[in-house]
Structures are given as C-alpha cells and as structure tokens.
N, C-alpha and C positions, 0 to 999 in steps of 0.2 A: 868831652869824650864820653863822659854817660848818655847826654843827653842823645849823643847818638846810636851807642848800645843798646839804651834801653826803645829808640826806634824802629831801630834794628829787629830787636828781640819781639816787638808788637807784630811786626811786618812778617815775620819769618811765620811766627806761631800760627796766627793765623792765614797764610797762605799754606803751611803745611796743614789746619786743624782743616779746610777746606778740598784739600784735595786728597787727605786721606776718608772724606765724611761723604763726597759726591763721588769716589772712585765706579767705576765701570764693571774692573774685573771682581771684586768683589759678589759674591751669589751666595744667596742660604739667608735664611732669616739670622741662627746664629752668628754667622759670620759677618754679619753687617751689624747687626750692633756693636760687637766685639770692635769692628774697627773704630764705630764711634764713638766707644767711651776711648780709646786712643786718642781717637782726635780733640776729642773734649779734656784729655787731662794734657794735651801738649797744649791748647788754647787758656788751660785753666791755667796751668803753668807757666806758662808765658805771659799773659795777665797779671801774675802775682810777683813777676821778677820785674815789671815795667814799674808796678808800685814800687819797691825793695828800690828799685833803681832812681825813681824820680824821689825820693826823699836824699837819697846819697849824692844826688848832683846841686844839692842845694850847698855842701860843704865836704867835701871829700875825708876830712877830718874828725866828722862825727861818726860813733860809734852807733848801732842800732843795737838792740837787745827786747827783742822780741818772745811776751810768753809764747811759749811750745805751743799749749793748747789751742788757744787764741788763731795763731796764725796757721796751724794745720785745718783748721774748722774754716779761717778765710779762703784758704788753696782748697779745700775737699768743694766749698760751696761754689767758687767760680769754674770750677772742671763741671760739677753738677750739673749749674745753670747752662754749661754750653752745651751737655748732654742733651740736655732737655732741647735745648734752641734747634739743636740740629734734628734730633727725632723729629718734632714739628716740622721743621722745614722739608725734611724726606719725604713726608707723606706728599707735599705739592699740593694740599689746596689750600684756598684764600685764606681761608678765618685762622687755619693754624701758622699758615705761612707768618701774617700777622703779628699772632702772639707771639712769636719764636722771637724776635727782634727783642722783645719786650722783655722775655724771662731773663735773657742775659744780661740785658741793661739793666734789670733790675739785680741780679745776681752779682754781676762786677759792682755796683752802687754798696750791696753788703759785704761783700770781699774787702773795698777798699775802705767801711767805718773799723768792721774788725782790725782789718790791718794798723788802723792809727791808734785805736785803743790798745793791742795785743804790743806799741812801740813803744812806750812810757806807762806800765800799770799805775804811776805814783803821781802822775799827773791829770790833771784832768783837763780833756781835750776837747771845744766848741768850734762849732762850723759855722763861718757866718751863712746865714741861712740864703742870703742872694746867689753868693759865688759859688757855693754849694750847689743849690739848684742849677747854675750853670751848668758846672762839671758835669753834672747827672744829665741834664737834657742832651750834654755834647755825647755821651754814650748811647743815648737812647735814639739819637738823630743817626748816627752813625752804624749801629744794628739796623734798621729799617732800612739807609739806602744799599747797607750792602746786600743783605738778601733779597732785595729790588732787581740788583744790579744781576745776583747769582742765578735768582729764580727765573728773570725773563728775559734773557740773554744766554742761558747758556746754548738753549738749541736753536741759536739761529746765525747767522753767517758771521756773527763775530765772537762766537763760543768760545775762542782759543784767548779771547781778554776777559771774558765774564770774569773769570775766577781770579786773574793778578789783580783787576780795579775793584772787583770783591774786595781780595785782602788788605787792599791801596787803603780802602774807606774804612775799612775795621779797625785795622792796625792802627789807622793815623787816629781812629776817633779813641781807642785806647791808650793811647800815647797822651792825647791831648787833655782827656779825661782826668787822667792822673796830674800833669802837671798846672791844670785847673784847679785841681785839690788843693794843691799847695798854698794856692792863691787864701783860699778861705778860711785855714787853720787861724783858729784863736784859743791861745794859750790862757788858760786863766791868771790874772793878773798882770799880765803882760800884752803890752798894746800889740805886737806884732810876732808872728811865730817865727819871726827870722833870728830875732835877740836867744830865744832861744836854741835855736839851731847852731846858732855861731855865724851866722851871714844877715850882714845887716846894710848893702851896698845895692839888692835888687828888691824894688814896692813890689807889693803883692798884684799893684793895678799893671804891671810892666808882665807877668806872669798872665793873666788874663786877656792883656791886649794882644799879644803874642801868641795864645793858642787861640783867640778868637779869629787873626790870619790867617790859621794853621784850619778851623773848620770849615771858614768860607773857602780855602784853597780845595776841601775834601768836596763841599758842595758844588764847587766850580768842575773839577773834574768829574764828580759824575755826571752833572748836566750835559757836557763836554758829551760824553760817551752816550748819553741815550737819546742827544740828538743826532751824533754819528748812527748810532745805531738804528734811530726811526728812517733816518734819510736811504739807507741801506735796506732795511724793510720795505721803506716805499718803491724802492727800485726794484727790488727782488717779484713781488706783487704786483707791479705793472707790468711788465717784464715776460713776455712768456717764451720759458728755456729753451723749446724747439726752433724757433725761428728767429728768435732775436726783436722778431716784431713787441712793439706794445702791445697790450691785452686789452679783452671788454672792462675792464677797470681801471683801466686808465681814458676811455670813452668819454665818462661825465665831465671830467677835468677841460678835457681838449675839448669838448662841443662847448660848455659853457664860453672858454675863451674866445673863441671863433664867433659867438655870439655875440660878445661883447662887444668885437672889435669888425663884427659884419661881415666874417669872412667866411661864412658859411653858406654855401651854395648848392651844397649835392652831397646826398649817402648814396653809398652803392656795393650791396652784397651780394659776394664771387662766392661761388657753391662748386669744388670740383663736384663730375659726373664720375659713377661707376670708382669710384674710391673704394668703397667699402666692399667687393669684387677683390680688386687688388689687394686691400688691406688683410682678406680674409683670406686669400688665395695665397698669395707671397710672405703673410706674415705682419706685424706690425712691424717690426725694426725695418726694412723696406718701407711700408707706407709712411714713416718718419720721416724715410729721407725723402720720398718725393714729395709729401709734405714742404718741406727745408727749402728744394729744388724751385718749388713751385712757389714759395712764397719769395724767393729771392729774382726770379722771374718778373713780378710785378712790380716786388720795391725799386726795382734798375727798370722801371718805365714810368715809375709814376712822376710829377714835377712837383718842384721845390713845395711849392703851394700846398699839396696835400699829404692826409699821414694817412698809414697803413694800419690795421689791427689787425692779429687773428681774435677773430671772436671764439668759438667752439668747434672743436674736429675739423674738417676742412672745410672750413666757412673764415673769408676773412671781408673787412669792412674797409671802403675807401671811402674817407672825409674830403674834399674838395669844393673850393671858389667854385666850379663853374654852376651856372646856373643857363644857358643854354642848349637845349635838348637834342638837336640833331649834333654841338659840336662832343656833349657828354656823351650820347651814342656810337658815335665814330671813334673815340677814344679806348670806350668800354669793350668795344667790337676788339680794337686794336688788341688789349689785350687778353682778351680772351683766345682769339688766334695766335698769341705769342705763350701762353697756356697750353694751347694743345699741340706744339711741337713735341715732337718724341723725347723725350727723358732715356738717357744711359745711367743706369745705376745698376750698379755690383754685377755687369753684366748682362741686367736683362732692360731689354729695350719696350720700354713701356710709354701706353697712348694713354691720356683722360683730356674730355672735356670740359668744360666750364661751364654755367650758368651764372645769370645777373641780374640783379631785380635793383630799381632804380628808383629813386624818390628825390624829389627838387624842394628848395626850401624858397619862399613860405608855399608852396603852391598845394604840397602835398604836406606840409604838417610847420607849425610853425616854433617847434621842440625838438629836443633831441628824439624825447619815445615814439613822436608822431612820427618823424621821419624813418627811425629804423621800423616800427610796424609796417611804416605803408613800403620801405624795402623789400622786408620782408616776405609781405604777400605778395609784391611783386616777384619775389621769387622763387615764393611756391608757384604761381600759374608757373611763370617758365621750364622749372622744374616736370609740372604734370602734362604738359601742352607736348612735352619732349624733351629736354635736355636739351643741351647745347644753343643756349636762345640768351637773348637781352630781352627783357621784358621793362617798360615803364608804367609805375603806378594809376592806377583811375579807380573811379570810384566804383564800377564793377570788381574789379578787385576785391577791392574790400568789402562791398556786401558779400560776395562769397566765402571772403575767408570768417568775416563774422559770422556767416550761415553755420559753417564748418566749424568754429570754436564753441557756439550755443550747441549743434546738433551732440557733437562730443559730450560734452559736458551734461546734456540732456539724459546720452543715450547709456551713460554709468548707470542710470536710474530707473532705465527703461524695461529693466529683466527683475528688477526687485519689483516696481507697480505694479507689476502685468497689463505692458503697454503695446506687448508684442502679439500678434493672433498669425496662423497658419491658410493658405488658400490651398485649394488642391486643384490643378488644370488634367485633365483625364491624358491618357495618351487611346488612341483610336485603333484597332485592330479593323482595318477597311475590308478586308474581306469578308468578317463574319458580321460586320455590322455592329461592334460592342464594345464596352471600354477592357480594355488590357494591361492598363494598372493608372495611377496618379502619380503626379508629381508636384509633393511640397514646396510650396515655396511660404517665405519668409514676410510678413509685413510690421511694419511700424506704424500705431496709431497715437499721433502727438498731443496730448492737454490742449495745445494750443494753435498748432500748426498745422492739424487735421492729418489725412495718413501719409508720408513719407515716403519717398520713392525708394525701391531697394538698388536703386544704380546711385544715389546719395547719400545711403546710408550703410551698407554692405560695406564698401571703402574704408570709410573712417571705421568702422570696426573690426576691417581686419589691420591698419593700421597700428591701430588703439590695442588690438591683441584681444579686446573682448567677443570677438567673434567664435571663442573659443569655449566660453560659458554658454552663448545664445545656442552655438548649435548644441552641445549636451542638453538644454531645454527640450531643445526642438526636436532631434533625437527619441526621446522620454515622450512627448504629446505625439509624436506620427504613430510611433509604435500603440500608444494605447488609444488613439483612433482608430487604426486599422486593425486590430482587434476584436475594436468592439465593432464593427461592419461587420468581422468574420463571425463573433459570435452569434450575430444579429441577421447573419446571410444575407445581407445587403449586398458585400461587394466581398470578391474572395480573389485580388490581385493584390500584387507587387506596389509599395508605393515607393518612389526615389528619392533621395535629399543630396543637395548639391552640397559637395564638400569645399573644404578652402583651405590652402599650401598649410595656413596659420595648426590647424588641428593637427598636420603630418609634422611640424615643427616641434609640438607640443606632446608629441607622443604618447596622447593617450584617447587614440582614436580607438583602439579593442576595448579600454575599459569603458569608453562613451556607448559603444554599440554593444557590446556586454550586459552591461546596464540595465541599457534600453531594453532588450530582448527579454530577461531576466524577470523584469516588475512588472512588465506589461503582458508577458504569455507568448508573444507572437513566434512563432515560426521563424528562423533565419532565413528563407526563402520568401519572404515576403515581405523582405525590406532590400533596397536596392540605395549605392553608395553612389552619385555622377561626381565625375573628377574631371577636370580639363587637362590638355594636351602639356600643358605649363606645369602642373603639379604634378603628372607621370614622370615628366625629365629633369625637374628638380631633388635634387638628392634621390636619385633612382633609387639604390639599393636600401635608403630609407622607406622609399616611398610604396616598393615593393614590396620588403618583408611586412610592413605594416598593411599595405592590402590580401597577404596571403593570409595572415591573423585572422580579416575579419571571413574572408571566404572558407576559411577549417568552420566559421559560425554556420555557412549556410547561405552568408548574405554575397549578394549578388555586385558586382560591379560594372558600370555603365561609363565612357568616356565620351565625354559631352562636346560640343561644339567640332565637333572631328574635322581635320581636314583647314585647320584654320591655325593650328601649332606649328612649330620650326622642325622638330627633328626626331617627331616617336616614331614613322611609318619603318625608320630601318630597326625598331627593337619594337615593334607593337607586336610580334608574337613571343616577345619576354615580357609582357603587361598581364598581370591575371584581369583580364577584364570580360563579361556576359557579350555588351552593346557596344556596336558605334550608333553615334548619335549625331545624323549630319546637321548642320550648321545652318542655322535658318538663310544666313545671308547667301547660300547657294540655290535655295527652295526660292529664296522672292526674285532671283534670278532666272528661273529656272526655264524662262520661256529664251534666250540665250543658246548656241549650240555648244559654247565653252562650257559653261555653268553645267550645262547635261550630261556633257561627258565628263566633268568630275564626279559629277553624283553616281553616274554608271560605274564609274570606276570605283569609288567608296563603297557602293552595294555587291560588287563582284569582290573586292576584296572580304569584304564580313562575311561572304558565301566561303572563301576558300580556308578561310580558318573558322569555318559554322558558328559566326557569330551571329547575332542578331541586328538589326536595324531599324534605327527609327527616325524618320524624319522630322524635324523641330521649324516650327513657323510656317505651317500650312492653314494658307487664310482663303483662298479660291479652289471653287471645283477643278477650275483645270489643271491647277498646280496637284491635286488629289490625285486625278485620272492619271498625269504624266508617272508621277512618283511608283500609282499603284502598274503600271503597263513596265516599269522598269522590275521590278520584282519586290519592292518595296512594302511590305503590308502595315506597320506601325506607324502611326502619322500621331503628330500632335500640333495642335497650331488654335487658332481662334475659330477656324473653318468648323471646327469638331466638338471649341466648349473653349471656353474661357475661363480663367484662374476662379475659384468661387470657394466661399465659405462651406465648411461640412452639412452643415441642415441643407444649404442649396444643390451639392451635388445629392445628398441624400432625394429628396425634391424631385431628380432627377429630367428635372425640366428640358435641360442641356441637352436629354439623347437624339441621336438621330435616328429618325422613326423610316426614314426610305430605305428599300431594300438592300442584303449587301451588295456592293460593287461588284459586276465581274472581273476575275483578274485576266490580265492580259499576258502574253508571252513576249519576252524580252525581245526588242531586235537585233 
C-alpha cells in the first residue's frame, strides 16, 4: 500500500510542480516566479514524503524519528533545487535547459543523504558506493528525459501529452530513486540494513532488480513518445495544410525512391496564370480556396503512378513514369484545360489559366535538381512567351535562363562599379531645323559581356525592383548634365527619362525628382518624365497624384509609345500629361492608309487638348515629309541622330545641316 502511495505522491507532485511552473495565464515577472517557488515547494515536498515513504514500506512497524534540523534543511534544499530547475528551464535555451536536469538530480541526491542521516543520529549510516551511484544516475537520467520530453514537445501537435509523460518520467524516476536507496544502505556492523529495520525476507539485489524494470519501463515510454512524436512532425512538415497535397520537402524523399526503383520519367510544373490579380483583388481567404479547388482538380486526374506537390504559392509539381513526350504533352494539355474551367466559390465565378514547363528524365537532367531547373525554365519561357502554354525543356532554355540568373546577379553590382553610362538621342524640331530636347536613355557596360542591351536588362531590373535605385542615379547624372549644357550654352532644352510602374509602386518618385533638381540647379521645366500607356492605368489615382507632385516642380510629363495601350484614350484628359508620343511601330508603317489615319487621328487629338506631339522611329525622309505635311513638327528617330555619348552630341556632328523643311497643310 505505501509503495503505491508513495508513487502516487511522486506522480501527483510533480505533474502538479509542472503545470503550475509552464502555466499560460500567469504574466508579470513577479507573478511568475511566485508561482514557481509554488511549484518547487509542492515538488520539493513531494520528493521528501516519497523518501519518508519508501523507508516506511520496508516495515510498517518501524518507527522513524527524524532530527528537526536535519530533515527541514533536506525539504528547504529539494524545493530549492526544483526552484532553480525550473527557472533554467523557463528561460528555454540549450545550455540552461541542460543544466536544469542536473541541479535537481543533484539536489534530490542531497535531500535524500540528509534525510538518512537526519533518521538515526546514533547510528552511522554507509552507502554502498555501486548501488548508490545507481540510485543517483536513476535521478539524473530521469530529470534529463523529462525536460526533453517537456521542452520539445510541448508546442507541437502532441502538446496536450508533453506535460502527463513529463510527469510519467519524473515521478517514476523519483519513486525509483528512492527505493534504489534502500538497496545500498549499510549499517555499520551489520551485513544488511534490513536486520535493522525489522525486515529480513526481501535482498537488497530484489530491490535493485525491480526498479531497474521500473527505469527501462520510464526509458521505453519515452522512446515510445518521441517516436510517435517524430512520426507526427514528419507528417505535419510534409504535409501542406492548404491542400492536403505533400510539400516541396517531401520531394527529396519520393524522387530518390523512384530512382531507385526507375520509376521516374517526367517533372512537370503547373503555375496558375493571373492568381495574384485574384489573390489581390478578392483577398487571400478566396485565393485559398481556389488554390484548394484547383489543386483537387488535378489530384482527381492525375494516375496511380504519379504524386502531386504543392511546391510554393500556386505552383504545384507533378512526378510521373512517363517518359514519352507527345503522350506527357496531351496529358498536361488535358489538364491544364480541366484547370481553366470556371470555379464557383462564395459566389463569384472566377477564370484562371495554367502554365507548364516540362522536363523528361534522363534526357533533360539525370537528378532530382537537374530536372526540376530545367522545369523550371521551362516554365518561365511559357510564362513570358504568354501564359496559358505547355512548354518542353531544350537547351535554348536554359542558356537563356542562365543568361538571366548571371545578368541578375551581375546587375546588384552594376550601380556600385559604375557600370552603367547614359546616351542621349536628340528629338528634331523639323521645321526649324534644330534639336528641341534629348532623350536619356539607360546603358549597361559589362566586365565581360561588353554592353548589354536595355530590352535584356531593363526587365530583370524592374523584376528584381532594382530599377528603382538605377533610375534615382540616373535622375541625379541627367539633371547635372543638362545643366551644365545650360551653363555652358551648349544646349538650352528639355531632356526626358523613361519612367517605370516600379518607381510609381515605390512612391518616391517626388523625392527622386526633388533631389535631382535640388543638387544639380536645373530648372524644373527642363526635365521631362515619359510614362507608357500601362503605367497611366495602373493604379490611376496613385499614379496621378504622384504625377501632379512632380508637375507643382515645374517638370514636364510625356506619354510614350501612344496609341499602343488598352484603355487611357477615355480618361487621357484626366492624365496631367505635356506630349503624346506616337509609337514608332505606326511611323515604320506609315506608308499604309490604316497606319496614316491613326497617326492623323493621334495628332488631331494632341491638337484638341494643346498638347504637343512627337513622332518616335523616324528612319527615312519620307517618313519625315509624311509626318511633317500632317502637322507633326517633333520627330525623333535614327533619320535625325542616333542614341550617342555627351561629348558626341556635344561634337555635334549628328546635326542636320539642310535647310528647314517646309511645312505642309494637313489634308
């Protein structure tokens, strides 16, 4: 009956000393230690009644008589020690976590000598030094797995056991500690401490071998528990909660296997289109569910043979046998068209397409990484080429996407070297025969690659978002170029720089042109912003308050490529814009009766709201005469001067020396 009172009383203590010490609602620095010297005097206490108790069960008939001193200093030191244990272990990191195990075992270890000393002052009492050390390790092994068990398990999906098989492994290793003790007591003069106790029917080796059961049973169950426990983390971590599918971490697993056994045939990664629209537009709790929708859509078409992942946001991975490309194309088709049927959710009836980049094994990589890369870039082309596409890998491909990760990677570095230099291409006042302002443009000159096209490298930086630093550069050198022309009376025009969505996103396109203006002296009327049709109707009343900012400066706004956008012409007199700027691709048209009559139409509108006009990509006189006979007088193209370095236009070589043009009246 003691022996299992005093189990009892181990088990109790400290699952109480444990959940008054980890409580929740507990807040306040005060208030938190206060509870855990609570809990440390209910564990110390309950520690001191298991010893009391495992000496009583050895003969119900003996009497204990314990000095006061003695055995109040063993109960002050075991509540102490658990004090201490628990502080350490609150704090939650390693090295204390650790020790915390350690003070107690060692603190119960001096509780329990006090306590045999403090039971017979008149006798004198020896430990055999083996079974001793047992008892002491069974303590010290049993603090360690339970703050194991406490510490890295409570926040995770079997939190609500951490703290019972906590107390399971404390208690028991308390319990057992003590009736280990028993084992090693030698009485002086006396072969056995049973004779004196009054029990002489159970060896001290019957005591030892029986809590030695009793540890491996404490070691069994925690095993028990932290392989339930890993197997449930490894589930949880493969696992991804939105769709049920497996995750990219559970990838390595299943491609090795399939390796193994040569069942791997084909990656192939599904990219919805125009998600992040939806996602932004409707909300994320929506893009969830069609997320959901959309992945349970494929897993109910895919065959036995292959697994599904979502890899990241709406991108998911299909591992499949085949290895045949026209039957893995008709497949992929299949589903991608079973993807873009319309989705019903929470009432709104929404479209998205799919893209698909496709890689064959061994043909296209003969690895897990090789294959998902060359997916991959397979489904960036698909991606840029247009959306809604199946694309299969080749080695075009992948030179370009490696182009694309070296130029990246290059181009972080390319505004620290000063790799970057400025051309200026004039714009043409054809009637009076002379230049009417510049226009900046952007180049990159590579260590290695020599200079860089800006339709190759423009992209990835606005991508990359560093386009954002380059034009503040650029910004800063136009202004204090044209400047110093004006100081210099060289050139006393307007010059423009092409903006990009990125800087209107970034909102700090006033204090870029602020700036600029500011350190370099210039005039606001002699710096000009071009903006495409795309960026006017992207976040309008962004994109507007922030062009009316820089025009309170003085500077001037031009709308670039005109006539080639979706939908500014019914709010182009809500645009604070100077110019329209027709679109080269109507000029190299231009001998065309369609092509004419838009351009007549673009230049009669700039007329009716007194804008200005300038033609872009005039490479022939006759395209010149045509333009200038429409009422057109600002040209700019190759016909007139080509992009060129400042000392060159300074040089002035470029001008055209034939008289000016007569203009012509419209017909």
């Amino acid at each position: 009956m003691l022996v299992v009172l005093s189990l009892s009383v181990a088990l109790l203590s400290a699952y109480l000393a444990f959940g008054l010490a980890m409580g929740k609602s507990w807040t306040g620095k005060g208030k938190k230690r206060l509870v855990t010297a609570a809990a440390a005097i209910v564990l110390g206490m309950g520690t001191w009644w298991v010893h009391v108790m495992s000496l009583l069960s050895y003969h119900h008939r003996i009497a204990l008589h314990y000095e006061p001193k003695l055995a109040v200093s063993a109960v002050a030191i075991s509540s102490l020690s658990a004090y201490i244990m628990l502080l350490l272990f609150g704090r939650q990191k390693p090295l204390t976590s650790r020790l915390a195990g350690g003070v107690f075992g060692f603190g119960v270890t001096v509780m329990s000598a006090l306590g045999l000393f403090a039971l017979r002052p008149a006798l004198v009492v020896a430990i055999d030094p083996v079974v001793g050390f047992f008892s002491v390790a069974i303590m010290f092994i049993a603090c360690y797995f339970a703050l194991y068990v406490l510490g890295n398990f409570r926040h995770s999906a079997s939190s609500a056991l951490s703290k019972p098989v906590a107390a399971l492994i404390l208690g028991s290793g308390i319990f057992a500690m003590q009736y280990a003790l028993l084992g090693a007591l030698r009485i002086d003069g006396l072969r056995s401490p049973a004779a004196v106790l009054g029990y002489t029917e159970l060896p001290s080796s019957y005591v030892v071998a029986g809590v030695s059961v009793l540890v491996s049973l404490i070691l069994c169950i925690t095993w028990i528990f932290m392989v339930f426990e890993r197997r449930t983390l490894k589930q949880i971590a493969f696992l991804d909660p939105l769709t049920g599918l497996r995750n990219r971490y559970a990838l390595p697993e299943e491609s090795e296997r399939r390796l193994t056994e040569n069942r791997l045939g084909s990656m192939v990664l599904i990219n919805l289109d125009r998600f992040k629209v939806i996602n932004d537009t409707l909300g994320r709790d929506l893009g969830d569910m069609l997320l959901a929708h959309a992945a349970r859509r494929i897993d109910t078409r895919i065959q036995e043979s292959e697994s599904l992942f979502r890899m990241d946001g709406d991108e998911f991975l299909l591992v499949g046998t085949e290895k045949d490309p026209a039957r893995l194309l008709q497949r992929v088709n299949a589903l991608l068209e079973e993807i873009s049927r319309p989705y019903m959710i929470e009432g709104n009836e929404l479209y998205v397409t799919a893209s698909a980049g496709l890689s064959l094994f061994p043909i296209h990589g003969k690895d897990r990484p090789a294959l998902l890369k060359a997916a991959d870039a397979a489904l960036y082309q698909a991606k840029t080429s247009g959306k809604d596409k199946t694309v299969f890998f080749n080695a075009g491909i992948g030179g370009q996407l490696s182009r694309k990760m070296e130029l990246e990677k290059d181009l972080r570095l390319a505004l620290e070297h000063r790799q970057f230099f400025i051309v200026y291409q004039p714009k043409w006042d054809a009637r009076l025969g002379s230049e009417a302002g510049f226009e900046a443009l952007l180049r990159w000159q590579h260590p290695e690659k020599g200079v860089v096209s800006p339709g190759e490298f423009i992209p990835i930086a606005e991508e990359t978002g560093l386009i954002v630093p380059m034009t503040r550069w650029m910004l800063g050198e136009v202004c204090r170029q044209n400047k110093a022309w004006h100081d210099a009376k060289t050139f006393r025009v307007c010059v423009s720089i092409n903006m990009s969505y990125r800087v209107f996103e970034s909102m700090t396109l006033f204090d870029m042109v602020d700036e600029a203006l500011c350190s370099s002296g210039l005039p606001g009327p002699m710096l000009e912003l071009e903006i495409t049709e795309s960026i006017a109707m992207k976040n309008m009343e962004i994109t507007l308050s922030q062009l009316q900012e820089v025009r309170n400066l003085g500077v001037k706004v031009s709308m670039d490529d005109f006539g080639t956008g979706h939908s500014s012409l019914g709010r182009l007199d809500e645009i604070p814009v100077d110019t329209l700027k027709i679109d080269q691709s109507f000029v190299k048209s231009s001998d065309l009766v369609s092509k004419q009559a838009l351009i007549v139409g673009i230049i009669g509108i700039a007329r009716l709201l007194d804008l200005e006009v300038v033609a872009e990509g005039v490479e022939t006189r006759e395209q010149a005469d045509f333009l200038l006979s429409r009422g057109c007088i600002l040209m700019q193209g190759y016909y007139y001067g080509r992009p060129m370095l400042p000392q060159e236009v300074e040089a002035g070589a470029w001008k055209i020396t034939a008289a000016p043009q007569q203009a012509y009246t419209a017909d």
